[in-house]
Backbone as numpy.savetxt, mean C-alpha at the origin, in Angstrom:
# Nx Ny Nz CAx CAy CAz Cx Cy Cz
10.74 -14.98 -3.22 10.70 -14.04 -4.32 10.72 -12.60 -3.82
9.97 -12.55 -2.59 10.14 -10.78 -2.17 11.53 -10.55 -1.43
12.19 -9.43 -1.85 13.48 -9.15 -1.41 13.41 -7.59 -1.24
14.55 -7.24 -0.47 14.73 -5.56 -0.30 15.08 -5.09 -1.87
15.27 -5.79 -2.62 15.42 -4.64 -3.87 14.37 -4.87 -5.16
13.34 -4.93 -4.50 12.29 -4.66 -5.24 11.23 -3.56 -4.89
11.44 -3.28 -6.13 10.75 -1.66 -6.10 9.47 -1.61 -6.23
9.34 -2.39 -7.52 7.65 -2.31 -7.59 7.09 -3.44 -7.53
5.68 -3.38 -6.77 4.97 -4.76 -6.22 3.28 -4.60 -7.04
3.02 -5.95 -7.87 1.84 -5.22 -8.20 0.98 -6.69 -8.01
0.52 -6.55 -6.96 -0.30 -8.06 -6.59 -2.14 -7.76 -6.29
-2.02 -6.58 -7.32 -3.94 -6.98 -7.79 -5.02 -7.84 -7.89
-5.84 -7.81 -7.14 -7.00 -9.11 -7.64 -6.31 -10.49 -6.40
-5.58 -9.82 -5.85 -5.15 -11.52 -4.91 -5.95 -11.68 -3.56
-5.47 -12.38 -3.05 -6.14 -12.45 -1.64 -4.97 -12.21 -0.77
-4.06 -10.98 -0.72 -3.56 -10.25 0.61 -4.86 -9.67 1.34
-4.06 -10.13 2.98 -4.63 -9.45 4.25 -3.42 -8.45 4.59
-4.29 -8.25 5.69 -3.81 -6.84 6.78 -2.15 -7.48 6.88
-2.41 -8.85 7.45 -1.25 -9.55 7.91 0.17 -9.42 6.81
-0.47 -10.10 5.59 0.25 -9.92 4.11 0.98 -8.57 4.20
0.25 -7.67 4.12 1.02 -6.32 3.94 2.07 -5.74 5.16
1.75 -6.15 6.09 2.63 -5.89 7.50 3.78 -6.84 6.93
3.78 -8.19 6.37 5.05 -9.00 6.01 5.75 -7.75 4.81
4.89 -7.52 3.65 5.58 -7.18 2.93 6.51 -6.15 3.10
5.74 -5.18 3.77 6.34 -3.91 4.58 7.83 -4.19 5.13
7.82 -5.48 5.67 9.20 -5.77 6.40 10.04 -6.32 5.58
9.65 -7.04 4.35 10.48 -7.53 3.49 10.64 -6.87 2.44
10.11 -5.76 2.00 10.23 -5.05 0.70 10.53 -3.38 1.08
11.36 -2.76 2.35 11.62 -1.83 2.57 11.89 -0.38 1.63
11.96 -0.77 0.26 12.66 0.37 -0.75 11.37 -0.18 -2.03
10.20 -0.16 -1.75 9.18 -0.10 -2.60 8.79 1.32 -3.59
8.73 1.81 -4.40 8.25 2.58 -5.10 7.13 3.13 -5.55
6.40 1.83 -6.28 5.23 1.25 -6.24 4.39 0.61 -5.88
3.64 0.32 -5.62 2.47 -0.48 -4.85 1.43 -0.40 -5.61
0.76 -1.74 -6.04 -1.16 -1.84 -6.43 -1.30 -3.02 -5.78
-2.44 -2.56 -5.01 -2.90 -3.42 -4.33 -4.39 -3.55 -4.93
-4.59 -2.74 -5.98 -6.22 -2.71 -6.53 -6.67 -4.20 -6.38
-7.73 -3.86 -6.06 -9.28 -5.22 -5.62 -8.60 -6.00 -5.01
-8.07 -5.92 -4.05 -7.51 -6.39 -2.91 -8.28 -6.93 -1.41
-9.33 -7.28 -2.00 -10.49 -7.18 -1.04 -10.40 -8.05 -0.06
-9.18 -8.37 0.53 -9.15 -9.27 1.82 -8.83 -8.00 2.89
-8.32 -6.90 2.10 -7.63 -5.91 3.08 -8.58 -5.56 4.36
-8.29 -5.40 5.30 -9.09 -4.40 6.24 -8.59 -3.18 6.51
-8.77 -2.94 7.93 -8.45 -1.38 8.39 -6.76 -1.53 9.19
-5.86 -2.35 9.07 -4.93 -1.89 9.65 -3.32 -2.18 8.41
-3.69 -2.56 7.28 -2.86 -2.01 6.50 -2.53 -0.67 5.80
-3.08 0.19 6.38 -2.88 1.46 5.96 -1.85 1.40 7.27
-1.90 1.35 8.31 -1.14 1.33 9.15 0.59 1.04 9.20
0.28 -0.30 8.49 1.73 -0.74 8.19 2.28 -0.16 6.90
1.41 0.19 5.77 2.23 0.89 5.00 2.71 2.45 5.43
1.88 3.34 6.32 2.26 4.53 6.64 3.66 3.87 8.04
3.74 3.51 8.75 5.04 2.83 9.80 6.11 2.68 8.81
5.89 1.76 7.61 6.97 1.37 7.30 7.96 2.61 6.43
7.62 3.72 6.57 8.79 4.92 6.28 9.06 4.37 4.55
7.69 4.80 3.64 8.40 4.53 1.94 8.00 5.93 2.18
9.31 6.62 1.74 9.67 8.06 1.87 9.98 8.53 0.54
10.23 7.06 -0.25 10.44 7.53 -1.94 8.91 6.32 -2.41
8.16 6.21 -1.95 7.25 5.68 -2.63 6.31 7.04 -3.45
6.38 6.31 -5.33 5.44 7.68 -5.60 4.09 7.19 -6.71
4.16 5.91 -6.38 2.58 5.51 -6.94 2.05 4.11 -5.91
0.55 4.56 -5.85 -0.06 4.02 -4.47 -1.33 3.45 -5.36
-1.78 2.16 -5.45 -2.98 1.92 -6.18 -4.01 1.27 -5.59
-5.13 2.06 -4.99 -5.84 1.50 -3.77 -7.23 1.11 -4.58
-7.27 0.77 -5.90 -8.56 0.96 -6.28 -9.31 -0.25 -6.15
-10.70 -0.10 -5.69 -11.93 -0.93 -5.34 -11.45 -1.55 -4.16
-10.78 -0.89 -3.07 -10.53 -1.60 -1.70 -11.96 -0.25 -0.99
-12.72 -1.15 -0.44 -13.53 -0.68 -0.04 -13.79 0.10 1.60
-12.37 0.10 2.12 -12.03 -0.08 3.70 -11.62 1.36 3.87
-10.74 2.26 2.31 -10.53 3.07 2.61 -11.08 4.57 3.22
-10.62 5.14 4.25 -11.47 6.01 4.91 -10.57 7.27 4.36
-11.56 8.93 4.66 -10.64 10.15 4.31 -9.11 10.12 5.31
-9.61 9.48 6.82 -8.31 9.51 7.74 -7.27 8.79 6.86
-7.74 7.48 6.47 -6.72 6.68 6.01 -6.05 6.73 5.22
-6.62 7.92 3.90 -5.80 8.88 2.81 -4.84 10.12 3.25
-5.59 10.66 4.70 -4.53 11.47 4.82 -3.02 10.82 5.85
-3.38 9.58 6.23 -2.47 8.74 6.99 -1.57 9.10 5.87
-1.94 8.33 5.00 -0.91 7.87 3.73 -0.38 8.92 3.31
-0.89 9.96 2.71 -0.06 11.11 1.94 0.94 11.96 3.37
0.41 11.71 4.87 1.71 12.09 5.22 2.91 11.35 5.34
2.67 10.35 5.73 4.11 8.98 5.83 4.47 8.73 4.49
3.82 9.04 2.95 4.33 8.64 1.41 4.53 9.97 1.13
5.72 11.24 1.39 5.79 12.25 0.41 6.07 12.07 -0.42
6.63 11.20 -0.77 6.94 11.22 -2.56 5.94 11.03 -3.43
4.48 10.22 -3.10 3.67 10.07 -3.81 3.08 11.16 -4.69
3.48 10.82 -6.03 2.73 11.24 -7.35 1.46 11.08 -7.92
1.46 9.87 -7.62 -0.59 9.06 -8.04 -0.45 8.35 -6.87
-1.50 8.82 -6.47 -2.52 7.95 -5.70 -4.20 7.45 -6.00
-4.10 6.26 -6.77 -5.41 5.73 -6.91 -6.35 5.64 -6.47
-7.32 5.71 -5.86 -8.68 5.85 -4.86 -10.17 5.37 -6.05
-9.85 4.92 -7.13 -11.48 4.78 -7.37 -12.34 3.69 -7.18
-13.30 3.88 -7.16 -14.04 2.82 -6.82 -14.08 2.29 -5.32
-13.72 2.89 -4.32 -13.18 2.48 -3.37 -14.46 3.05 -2.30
């Protein structure tokens, strides 16, 4: 089901890991959107793979109630996502 021409991914409330998002990263190159809200398998190195994987037109980011996120790991993101418009952070 995941392919390069899908834009927006909204897999909230699931059980993605670090691992999960490093796949998606490689299979969903031209993403837009992203919610990953209550995503609570995440740890600390998917911020990683989403800032690597170059979404240069990504412009909504939905990180809410992931509890892993750090201030570094927001400013990771807003430099590797310029396009981002919203970025979600609550509860987090």
């Amino acid at each position: 089901i995941v392919s390069q021409s899908i834009k927006s991914l909204c897999i909230r409330h699931t059980k993605v890991n670090d691992n999960s998002i490093k796949n998606i990263t490689k299979m969903c190159p031209n993403l837009r959107i992203l919610d990953l809200s209550w995503c609570t398998e995440l740890g600390k190195d998917f911020v990683n793979y989403i800032s690597e994987a170059n979404y240069d037109k990504m412009f909504a980011l939905n990180l809410w109630g992931i509890k892993t996120i750090t201030d570094n790991d927001v400013r990771t993101i807003c430099k590797s996502c310029t396009s981002l418009t919203s970025l979600t952070l609550c509860d987090c």
